[in-house]
N, CA, C and O atoms as a Tripos MOL2 file, in Angstrom:
@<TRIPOS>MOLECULE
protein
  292   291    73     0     0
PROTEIN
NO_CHARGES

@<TRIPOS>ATOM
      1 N          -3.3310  -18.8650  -11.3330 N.3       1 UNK1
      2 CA         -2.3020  -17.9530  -10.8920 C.3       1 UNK1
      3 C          -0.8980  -18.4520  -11.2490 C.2       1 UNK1
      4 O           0.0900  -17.7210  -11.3180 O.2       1 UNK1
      5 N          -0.9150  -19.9570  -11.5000 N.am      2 UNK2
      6 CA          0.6790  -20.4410  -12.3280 C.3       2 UNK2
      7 C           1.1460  -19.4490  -13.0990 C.2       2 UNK2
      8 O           2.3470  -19.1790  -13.0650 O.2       2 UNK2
      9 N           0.3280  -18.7970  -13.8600 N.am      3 UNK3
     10 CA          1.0370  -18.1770  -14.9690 C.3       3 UNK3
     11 C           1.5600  -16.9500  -14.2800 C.2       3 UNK3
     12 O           2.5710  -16.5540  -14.8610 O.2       3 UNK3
     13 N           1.1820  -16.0880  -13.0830 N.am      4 UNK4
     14 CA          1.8010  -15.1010  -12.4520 C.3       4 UNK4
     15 C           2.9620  -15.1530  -11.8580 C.2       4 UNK4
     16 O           3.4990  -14.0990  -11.5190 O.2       4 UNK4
     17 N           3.7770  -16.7950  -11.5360 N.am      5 UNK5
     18 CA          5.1010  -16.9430  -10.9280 C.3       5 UNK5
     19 C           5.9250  -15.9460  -11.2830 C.2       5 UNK5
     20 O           5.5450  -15.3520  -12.2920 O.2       5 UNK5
     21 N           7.1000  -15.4860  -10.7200 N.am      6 UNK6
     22 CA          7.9110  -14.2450  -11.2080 C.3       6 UNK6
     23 C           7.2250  -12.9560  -10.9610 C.2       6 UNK6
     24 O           7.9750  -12.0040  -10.7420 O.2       6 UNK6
     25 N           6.2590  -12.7880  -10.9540 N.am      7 UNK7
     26 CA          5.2410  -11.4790  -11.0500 C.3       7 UNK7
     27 C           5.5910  -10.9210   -9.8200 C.2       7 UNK7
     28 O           6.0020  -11.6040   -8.8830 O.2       7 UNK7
     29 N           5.4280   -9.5610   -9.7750 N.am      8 UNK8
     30 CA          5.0460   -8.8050   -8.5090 C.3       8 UNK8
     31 C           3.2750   -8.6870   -8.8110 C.2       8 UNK8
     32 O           2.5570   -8.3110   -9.7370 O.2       8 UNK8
     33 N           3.0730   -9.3200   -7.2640 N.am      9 UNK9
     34 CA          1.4920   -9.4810   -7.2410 C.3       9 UNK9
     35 C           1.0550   -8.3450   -5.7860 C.2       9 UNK9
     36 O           1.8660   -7.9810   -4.9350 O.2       9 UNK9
     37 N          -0.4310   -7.9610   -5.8350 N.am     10 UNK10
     38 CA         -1.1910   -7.7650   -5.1830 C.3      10 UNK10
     39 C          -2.7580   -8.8250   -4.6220 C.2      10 UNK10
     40 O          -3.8130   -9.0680   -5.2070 O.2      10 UNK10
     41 N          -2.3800   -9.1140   -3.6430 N.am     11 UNK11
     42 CA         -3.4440  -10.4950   -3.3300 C.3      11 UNK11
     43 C          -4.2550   -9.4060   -2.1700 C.2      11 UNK11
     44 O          -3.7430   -8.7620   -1.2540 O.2      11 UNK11
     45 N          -5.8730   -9.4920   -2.6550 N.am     12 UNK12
     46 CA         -6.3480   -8.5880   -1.3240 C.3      12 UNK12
     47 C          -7.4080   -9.7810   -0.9880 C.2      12 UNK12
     48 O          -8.2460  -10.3560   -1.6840 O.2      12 UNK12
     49 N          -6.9550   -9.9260    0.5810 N.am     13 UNK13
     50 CA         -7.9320  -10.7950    1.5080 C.3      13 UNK13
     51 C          -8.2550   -9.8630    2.4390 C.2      13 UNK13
     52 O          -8.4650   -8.7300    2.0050 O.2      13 UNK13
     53 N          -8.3870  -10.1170    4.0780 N.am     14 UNK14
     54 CA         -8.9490   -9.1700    4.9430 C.3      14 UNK14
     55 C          -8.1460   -8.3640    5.0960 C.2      14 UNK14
     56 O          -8.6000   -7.4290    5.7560 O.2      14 UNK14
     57 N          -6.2380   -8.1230    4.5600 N.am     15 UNK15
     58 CA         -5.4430   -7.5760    4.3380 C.3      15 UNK15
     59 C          -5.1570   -7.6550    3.2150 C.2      15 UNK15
     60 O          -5.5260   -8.6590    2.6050 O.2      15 UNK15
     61 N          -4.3860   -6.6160    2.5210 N.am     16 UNK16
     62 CA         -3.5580   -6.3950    1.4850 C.3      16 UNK16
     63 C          -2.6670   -6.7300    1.3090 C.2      16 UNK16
     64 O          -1.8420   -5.8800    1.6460 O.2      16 UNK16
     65 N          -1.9740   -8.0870    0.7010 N.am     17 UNK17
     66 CA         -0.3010   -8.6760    0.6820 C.3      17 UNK17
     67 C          -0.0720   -7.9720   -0.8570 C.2      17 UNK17
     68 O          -0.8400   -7.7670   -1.7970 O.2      17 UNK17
     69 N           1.5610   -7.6740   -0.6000 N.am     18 UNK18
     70 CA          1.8090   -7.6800   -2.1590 C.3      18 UNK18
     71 C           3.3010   -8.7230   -1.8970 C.2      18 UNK18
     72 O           3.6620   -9.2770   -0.8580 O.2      18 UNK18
     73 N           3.9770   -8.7190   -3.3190 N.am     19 UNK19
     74 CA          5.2330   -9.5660   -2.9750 C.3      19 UNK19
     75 C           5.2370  -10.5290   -4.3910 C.2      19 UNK19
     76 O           4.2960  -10.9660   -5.0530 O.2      19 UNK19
     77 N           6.3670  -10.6310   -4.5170 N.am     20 UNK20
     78 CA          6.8720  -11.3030   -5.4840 C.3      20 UNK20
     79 C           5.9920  -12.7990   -5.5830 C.2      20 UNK20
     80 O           6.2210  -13.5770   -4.6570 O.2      20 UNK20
     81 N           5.1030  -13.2100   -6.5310 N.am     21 UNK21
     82 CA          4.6360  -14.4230   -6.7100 C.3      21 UNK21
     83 C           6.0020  -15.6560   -7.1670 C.2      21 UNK21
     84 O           6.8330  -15.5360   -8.0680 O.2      21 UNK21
     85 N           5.7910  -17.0780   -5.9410 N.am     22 UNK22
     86 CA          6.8330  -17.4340   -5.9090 C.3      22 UNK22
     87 C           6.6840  -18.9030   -6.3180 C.2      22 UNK22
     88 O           7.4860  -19.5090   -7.0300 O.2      22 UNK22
     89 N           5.3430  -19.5030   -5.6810 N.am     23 UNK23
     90 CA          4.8620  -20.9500   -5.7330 C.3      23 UNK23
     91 C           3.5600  -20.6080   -5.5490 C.2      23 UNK23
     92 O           3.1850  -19.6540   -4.8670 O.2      23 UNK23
     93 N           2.6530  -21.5920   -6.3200 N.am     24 UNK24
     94 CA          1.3430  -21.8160   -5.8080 C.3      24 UNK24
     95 C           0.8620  -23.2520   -6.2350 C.2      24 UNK24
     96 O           1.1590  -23.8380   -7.2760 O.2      24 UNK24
     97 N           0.0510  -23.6980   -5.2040 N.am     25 UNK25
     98 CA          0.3080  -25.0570   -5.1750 C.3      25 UNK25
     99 C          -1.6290  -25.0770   -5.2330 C.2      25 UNK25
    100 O          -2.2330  -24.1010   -5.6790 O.2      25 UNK25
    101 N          -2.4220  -26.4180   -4.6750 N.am     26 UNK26
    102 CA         -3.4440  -27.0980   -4.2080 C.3      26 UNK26
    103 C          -4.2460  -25.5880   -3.5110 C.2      26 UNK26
    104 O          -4.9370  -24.7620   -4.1070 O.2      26 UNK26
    105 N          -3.8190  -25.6310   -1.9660 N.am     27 UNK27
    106 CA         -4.0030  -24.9060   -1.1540 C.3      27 UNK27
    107 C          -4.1930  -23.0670   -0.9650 C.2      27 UNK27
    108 O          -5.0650  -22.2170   -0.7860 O.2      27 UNK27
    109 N          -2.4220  -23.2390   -1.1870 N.am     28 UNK28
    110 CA         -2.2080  -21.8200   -0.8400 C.3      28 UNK28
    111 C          -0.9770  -21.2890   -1.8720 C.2      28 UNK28
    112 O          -0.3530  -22.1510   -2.4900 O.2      28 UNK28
    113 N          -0.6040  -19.7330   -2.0670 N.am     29 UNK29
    114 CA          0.1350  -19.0620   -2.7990 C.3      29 UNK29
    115 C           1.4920  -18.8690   -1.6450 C.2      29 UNK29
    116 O           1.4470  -18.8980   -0.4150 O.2      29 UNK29
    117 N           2.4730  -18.6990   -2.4050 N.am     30 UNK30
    118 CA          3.4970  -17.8710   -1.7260 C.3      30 UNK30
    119 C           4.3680  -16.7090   -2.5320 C.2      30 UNK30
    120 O           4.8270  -16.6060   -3.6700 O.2      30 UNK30
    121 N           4.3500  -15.8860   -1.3300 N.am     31 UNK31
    122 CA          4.9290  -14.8650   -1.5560 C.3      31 UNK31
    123 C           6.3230  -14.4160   -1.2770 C.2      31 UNK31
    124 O           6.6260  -14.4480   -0.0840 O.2      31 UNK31
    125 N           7.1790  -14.0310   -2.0500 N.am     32 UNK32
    126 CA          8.5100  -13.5180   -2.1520 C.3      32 UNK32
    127 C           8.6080  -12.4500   -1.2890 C.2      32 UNK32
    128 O           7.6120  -11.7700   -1.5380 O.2      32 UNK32
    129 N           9.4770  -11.7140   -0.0900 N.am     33 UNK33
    130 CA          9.6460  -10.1600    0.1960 C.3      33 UNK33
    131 C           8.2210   -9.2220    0.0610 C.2      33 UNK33
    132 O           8.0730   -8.1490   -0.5240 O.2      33 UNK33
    133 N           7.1270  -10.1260    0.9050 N.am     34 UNK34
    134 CA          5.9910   -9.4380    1.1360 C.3      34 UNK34
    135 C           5.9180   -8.3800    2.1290 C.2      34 UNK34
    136 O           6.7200   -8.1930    3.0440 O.2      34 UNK34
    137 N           4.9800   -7.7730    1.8840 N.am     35 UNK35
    138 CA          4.4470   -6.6200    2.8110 C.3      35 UNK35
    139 C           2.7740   -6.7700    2.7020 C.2      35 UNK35
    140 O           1.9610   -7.3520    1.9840 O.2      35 UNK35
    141 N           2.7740   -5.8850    3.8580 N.am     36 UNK36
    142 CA          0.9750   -6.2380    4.2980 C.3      36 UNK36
    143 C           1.1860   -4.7310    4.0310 C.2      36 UNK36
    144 O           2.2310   -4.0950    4.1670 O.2      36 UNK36
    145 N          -0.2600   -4.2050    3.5430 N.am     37 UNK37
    146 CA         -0.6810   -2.6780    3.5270 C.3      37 UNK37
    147 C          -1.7160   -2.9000    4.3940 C.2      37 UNK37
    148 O          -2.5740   -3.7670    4.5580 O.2      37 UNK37
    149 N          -1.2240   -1.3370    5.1640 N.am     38 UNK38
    150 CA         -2.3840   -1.1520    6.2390 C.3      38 UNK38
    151 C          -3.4690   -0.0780    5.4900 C.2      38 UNK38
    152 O          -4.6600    0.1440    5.7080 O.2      38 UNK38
    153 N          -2.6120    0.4270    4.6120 N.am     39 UNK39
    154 CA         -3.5030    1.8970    4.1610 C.3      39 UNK39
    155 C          -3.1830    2.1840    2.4770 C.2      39 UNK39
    156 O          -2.0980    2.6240    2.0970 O.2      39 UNK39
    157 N          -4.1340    1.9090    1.6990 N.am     40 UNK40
    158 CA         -3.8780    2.1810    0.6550 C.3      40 UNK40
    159 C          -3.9570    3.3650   -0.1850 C.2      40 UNK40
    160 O          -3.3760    3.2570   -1.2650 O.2      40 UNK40
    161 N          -4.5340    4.4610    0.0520 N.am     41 UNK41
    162 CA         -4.2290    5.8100   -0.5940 C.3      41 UNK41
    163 C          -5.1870    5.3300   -1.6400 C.2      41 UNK41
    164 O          -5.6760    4.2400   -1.9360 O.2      41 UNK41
    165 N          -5.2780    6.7140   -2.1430 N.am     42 UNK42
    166 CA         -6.3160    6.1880   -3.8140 C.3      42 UNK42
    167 C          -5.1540    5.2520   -4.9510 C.2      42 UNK42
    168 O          -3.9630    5.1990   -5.2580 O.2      42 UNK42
    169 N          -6.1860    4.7620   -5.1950 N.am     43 UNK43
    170 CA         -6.1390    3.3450   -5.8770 C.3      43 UNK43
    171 C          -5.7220    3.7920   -7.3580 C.2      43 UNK43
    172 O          -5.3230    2.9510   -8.1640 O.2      43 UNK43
    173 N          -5.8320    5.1830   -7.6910 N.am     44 UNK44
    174 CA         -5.1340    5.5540   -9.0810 C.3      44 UNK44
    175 C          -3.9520    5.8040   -9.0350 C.2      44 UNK44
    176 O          -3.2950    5.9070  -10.0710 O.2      44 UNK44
    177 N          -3.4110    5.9600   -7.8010 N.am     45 UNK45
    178 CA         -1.8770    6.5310   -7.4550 C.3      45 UNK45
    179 C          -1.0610    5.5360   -7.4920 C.2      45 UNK45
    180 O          -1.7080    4.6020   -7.0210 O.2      45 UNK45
    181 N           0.2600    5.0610   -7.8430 N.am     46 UNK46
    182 CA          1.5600    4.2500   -7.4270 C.3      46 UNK46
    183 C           1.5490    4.2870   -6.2670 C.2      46 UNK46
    184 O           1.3330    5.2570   -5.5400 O.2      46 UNK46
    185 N           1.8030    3.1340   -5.9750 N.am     47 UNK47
    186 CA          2.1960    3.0760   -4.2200 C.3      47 UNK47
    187 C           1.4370    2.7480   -3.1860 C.2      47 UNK47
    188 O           0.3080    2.3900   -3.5210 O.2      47 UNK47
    189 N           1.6610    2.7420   -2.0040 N.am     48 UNK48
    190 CA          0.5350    2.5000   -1.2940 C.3      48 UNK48
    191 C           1.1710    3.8190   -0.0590 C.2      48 UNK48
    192 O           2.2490    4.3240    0.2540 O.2      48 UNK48
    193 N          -0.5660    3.9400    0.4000 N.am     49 UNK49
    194 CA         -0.3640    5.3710    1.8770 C.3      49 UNK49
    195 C           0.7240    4.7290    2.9150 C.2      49 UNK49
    196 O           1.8560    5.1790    3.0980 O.2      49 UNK49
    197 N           0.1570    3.5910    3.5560 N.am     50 UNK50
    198 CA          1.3850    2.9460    4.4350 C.3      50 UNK50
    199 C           1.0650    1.4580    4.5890 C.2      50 UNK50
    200 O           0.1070    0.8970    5.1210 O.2      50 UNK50
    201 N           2.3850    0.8810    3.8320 N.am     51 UNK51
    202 CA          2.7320   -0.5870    3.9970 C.3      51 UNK51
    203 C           4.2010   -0.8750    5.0150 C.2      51 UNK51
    204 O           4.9380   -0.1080    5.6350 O.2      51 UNK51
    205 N           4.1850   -2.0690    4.8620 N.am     52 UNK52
    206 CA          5.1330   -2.4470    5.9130 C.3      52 UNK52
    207 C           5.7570   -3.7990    5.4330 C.2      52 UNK52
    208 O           4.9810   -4.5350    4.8230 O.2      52 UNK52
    209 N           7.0590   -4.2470    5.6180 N.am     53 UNK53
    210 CA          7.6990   -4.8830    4.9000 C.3      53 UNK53
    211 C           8.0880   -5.5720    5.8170 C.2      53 UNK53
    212 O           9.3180   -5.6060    5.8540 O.2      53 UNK53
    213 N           7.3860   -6.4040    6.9280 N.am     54 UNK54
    214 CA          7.9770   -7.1220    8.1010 C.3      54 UNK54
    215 C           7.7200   -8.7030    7.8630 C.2      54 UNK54
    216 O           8.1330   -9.4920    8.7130 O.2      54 UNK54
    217 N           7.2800   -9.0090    7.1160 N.am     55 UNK55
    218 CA          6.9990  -10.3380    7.3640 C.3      55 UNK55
    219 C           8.4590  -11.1540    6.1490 C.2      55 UNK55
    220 O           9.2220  -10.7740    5.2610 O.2      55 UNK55
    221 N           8.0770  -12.5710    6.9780 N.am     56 UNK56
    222 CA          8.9220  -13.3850    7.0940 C.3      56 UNK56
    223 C           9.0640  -13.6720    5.1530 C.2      56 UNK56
    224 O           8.0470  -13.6070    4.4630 O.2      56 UNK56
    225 N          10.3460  -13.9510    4.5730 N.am     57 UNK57
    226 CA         11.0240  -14.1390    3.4570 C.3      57 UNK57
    227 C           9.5050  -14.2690    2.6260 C.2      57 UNK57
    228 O           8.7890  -13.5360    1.9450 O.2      57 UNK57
    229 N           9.4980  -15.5600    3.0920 N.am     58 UNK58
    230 CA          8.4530  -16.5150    2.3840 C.3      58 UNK58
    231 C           6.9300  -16.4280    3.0740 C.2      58 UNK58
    232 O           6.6930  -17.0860    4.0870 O.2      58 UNK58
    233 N           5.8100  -15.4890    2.3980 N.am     59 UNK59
    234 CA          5.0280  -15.8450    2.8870 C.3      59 UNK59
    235 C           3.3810  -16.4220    2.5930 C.2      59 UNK59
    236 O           2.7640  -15.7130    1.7980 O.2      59 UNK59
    237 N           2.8930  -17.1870    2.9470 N.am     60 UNK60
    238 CA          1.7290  -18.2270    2.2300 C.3      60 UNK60
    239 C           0.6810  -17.2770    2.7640 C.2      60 UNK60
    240 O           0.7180  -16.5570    3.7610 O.2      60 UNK60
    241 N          -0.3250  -17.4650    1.7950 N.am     61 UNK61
    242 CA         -1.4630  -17.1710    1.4160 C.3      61 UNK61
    243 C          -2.7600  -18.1400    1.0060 C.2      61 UNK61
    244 O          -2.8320  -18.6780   -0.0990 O.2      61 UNK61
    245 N          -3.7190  -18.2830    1.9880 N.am     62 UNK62
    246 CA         -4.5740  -19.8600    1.2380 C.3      62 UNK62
    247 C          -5.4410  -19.2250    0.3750 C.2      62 UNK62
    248 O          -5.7510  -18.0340    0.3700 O.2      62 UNK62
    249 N          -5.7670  -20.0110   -0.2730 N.am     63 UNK63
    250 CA         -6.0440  -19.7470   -1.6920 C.3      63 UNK63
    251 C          -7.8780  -19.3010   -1.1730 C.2      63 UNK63
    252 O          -8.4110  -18.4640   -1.9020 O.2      63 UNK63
    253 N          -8.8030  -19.8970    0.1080 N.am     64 UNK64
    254 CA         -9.8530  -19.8180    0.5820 C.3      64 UNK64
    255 C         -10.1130  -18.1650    0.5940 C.2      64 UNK64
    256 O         -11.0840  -17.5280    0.1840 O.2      64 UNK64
    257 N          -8.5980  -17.6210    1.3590 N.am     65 UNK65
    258 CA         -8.8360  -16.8790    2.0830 C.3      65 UNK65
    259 C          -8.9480  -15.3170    0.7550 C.2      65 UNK65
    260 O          -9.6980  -14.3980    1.0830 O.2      65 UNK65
    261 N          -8.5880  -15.2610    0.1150 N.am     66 UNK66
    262 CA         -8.1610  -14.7920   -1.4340 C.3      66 UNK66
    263 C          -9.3780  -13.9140   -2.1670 C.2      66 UNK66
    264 O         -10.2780  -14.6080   -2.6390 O.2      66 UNK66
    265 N          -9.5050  -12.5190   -2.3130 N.am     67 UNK67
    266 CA        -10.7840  -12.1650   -2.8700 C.3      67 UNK67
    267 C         -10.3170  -11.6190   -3.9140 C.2      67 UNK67
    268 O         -11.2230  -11.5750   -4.7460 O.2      67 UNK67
    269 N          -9.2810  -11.1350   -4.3510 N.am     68 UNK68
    270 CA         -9.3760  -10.5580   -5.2760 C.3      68 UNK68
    271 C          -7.4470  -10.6650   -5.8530 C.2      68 UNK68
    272 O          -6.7010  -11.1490   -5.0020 O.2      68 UNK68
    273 N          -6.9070  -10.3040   -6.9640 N.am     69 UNK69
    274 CA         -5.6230  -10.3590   -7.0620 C.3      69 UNK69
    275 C          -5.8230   -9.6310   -8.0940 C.2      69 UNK69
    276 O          -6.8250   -9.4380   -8.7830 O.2      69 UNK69
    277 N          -4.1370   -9.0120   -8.1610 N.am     70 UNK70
    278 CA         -3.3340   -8.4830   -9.6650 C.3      70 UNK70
    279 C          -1.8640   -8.2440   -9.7770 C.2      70 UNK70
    280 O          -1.0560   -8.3800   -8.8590 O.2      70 UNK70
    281 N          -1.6150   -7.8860  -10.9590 N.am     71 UNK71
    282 CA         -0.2060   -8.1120  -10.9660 C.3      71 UNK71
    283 C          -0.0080   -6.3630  -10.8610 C.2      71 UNK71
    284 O          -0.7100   -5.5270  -11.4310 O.2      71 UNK71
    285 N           1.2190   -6.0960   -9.9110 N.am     72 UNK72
    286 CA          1.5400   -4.5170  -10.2010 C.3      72 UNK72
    287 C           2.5040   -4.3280  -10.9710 C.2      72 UNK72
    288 O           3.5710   -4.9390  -11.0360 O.2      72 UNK72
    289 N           2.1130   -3.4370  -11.5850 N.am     73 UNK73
    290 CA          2.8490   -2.7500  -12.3390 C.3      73 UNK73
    291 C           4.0620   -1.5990  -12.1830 C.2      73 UNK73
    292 O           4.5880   -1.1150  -13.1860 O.2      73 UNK73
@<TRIPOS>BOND
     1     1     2 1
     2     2     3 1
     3     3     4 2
     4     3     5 am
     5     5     6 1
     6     6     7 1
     7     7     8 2
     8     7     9 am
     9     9    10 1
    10    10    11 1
    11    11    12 2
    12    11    13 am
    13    13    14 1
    14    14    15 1
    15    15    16 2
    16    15    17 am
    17    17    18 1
    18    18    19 1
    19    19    20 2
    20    19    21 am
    21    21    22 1
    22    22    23 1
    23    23    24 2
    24    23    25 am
    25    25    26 1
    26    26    27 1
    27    27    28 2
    28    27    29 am
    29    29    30 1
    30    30    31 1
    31    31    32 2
    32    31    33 am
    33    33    34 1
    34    34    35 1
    35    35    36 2
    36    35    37 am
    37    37    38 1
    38    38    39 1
    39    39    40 2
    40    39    41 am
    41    41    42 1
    42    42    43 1
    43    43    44 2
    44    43    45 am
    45    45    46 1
    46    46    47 1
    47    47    48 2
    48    47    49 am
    49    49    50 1
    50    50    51 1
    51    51    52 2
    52    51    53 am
    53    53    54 1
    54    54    55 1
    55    55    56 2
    56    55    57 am
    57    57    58 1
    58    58    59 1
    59    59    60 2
    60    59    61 am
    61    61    62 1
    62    62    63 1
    63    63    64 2
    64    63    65 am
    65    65    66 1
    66    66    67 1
    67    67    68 2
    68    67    69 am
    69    69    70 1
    70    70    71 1
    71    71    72 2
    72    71    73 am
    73    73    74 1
    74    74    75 1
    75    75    76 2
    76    75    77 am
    77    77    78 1
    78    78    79 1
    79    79    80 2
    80    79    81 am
    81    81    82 1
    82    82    83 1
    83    83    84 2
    84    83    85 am
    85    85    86 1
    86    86    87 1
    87    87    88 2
    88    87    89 am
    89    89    90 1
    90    90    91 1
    91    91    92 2
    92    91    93 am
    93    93    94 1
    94    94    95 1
    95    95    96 2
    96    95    97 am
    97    97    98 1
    98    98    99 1
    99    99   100 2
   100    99   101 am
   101   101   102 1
   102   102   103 1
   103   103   104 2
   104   103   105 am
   105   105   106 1
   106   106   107 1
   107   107   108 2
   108   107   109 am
   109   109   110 1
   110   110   111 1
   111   111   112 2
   112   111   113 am
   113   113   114 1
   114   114   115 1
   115   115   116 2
   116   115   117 am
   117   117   118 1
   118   118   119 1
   119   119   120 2
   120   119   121 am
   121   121   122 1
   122   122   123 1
   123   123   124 2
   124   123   125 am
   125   125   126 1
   126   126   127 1
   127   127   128 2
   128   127   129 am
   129   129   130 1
   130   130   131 1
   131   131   132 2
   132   131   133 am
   133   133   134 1
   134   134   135 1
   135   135   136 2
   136   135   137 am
   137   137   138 1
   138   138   139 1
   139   139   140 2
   140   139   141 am
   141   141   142 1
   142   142   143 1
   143   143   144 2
   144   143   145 am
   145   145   146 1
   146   146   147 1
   147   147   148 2
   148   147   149 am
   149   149   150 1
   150   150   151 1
   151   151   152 2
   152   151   153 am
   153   153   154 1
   154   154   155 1
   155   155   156 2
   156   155   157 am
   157   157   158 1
   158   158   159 1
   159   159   160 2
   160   159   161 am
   161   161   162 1
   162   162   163 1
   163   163   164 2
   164   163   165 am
   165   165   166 1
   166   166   167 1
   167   167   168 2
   168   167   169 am
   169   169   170 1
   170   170   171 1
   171   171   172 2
   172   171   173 am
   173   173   174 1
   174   174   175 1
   175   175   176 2
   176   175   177 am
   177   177   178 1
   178   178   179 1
   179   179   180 2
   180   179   181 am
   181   181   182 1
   182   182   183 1
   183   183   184 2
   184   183   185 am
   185   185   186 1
   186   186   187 1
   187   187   188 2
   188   187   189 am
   189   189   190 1
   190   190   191 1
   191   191   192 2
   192   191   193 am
   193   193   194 1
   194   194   195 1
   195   195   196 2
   196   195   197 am
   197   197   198 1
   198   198   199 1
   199   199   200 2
   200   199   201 am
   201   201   202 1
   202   202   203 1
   203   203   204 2
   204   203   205 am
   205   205   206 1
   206   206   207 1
   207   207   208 2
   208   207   209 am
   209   209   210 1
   210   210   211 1
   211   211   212 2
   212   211   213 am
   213   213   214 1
   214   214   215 1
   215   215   216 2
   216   215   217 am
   217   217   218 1
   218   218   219 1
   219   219   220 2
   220   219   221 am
   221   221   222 1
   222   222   223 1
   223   223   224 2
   224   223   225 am
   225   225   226 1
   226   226   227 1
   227   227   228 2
   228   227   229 am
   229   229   230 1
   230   230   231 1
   231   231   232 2
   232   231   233 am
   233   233   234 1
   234   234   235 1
   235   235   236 2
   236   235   237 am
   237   237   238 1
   238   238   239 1
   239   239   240 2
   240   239   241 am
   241   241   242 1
   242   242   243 1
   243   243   244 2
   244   243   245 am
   245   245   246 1
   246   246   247 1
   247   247   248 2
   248   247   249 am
   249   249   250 1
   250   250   251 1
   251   251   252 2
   252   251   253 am
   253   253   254 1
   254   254   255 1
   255   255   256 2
   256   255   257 am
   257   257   258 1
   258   258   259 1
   259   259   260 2
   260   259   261 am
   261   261   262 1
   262   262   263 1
   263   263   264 2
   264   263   265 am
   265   265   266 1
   266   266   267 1
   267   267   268 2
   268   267   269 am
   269   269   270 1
   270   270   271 1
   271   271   272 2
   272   271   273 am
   273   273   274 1
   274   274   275 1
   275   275   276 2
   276   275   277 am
   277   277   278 1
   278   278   279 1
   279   279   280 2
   280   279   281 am
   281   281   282 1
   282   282   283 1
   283   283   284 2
   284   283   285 am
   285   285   286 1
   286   286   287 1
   287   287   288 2
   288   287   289 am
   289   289   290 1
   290   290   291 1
   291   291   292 2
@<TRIPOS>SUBSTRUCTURE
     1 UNK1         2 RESIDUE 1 A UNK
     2 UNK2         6 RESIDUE 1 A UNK
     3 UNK3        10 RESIDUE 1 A UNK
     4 UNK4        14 RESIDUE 1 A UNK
     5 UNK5        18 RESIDUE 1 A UNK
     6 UNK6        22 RESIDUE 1 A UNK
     7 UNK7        26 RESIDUE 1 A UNK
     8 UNK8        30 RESIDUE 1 A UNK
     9 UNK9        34 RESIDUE 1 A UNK
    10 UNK10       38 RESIDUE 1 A UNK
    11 UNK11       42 RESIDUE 1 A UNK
    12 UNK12       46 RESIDUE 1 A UNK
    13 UNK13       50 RESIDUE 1 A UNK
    14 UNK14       54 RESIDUE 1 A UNK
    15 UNK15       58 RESIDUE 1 A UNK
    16 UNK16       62 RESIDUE 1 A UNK
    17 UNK17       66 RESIDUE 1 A UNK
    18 UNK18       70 RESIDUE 1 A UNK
    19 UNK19       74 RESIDUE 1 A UNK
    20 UNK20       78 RESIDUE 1 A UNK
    21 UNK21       82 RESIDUE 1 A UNK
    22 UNK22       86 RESIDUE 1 A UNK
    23 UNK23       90 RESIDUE 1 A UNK
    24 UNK24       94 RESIDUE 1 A UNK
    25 UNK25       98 RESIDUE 1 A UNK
    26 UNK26      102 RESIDUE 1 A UNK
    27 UNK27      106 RESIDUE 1 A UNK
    28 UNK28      110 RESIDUE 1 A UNK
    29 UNK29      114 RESIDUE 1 A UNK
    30 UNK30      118 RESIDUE 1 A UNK
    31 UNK31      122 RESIDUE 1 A UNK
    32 UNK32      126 RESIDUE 1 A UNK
    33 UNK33      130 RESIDUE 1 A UNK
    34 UNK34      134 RESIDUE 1 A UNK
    35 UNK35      138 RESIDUE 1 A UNK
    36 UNK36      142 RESIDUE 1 A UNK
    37 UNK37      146 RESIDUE 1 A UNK
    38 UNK38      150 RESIDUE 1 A UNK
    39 UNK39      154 RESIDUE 1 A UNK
    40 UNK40      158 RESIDUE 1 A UNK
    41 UNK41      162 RESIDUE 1 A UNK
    42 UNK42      166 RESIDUE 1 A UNK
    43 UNK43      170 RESIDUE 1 A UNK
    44 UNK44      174 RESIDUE 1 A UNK
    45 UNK45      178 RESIDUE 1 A UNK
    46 UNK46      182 RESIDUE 1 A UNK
    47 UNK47      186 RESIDUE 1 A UNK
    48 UNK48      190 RESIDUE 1 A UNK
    49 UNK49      194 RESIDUE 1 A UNK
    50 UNK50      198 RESIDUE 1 A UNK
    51 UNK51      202 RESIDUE 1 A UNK
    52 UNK52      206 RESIDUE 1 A UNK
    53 UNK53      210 RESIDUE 1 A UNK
    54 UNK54      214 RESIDUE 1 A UNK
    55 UNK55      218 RESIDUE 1 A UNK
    56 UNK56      222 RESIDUE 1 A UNK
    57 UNK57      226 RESIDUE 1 A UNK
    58 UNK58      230 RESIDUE 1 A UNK
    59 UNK59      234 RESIDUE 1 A UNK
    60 UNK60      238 RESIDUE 1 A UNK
    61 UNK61      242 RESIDUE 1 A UNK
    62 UNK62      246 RESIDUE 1 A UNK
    63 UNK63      250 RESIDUE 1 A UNK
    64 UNK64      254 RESIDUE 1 A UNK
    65 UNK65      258 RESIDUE 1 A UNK
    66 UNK66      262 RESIDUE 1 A UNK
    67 UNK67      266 RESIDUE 1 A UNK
    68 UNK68      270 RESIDUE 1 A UNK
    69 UNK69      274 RESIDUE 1 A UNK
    70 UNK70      278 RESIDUE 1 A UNK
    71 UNK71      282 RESIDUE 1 A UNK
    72 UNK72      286 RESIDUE 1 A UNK
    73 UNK73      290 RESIDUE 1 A UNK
């Protein structure tokens, strides 16, 4: 995932983070001006049904917890 730094990413664990890929280390990823999606709408559409943009600047992600990723477009 080094090579995604700078990226706007989508990381899906038991939630949906998206957010600017910022550091990723050993452990865990971090994220730039993340949001968690509660509801994603069809998956061919831009956007998501309803996300939320509350969490803190910087936020980590362990790499365990991690099923799937991409970069959005």
């Amino acid at each position: 995932m080094e090579n995604l730094i700078g990226q706007q990413v989508q990381v899906w664990c038991n939630y949906i983070y998206t957010g600017k890929l910022v550091e990723v280390n050993e452990r865990y990823i971090v994220l730039e001006d993340a949001s968690i999606v509660y509801k994603t709408g069809p998956l061919d559409q831009k956007g998501w049904e309803y996300s939320q943009q509350v969490l803190p600047k910087h936020w980590g992600v362990c790499f365990h917890a991690i099923e799937a990723f991409a970069v959005v477009e």
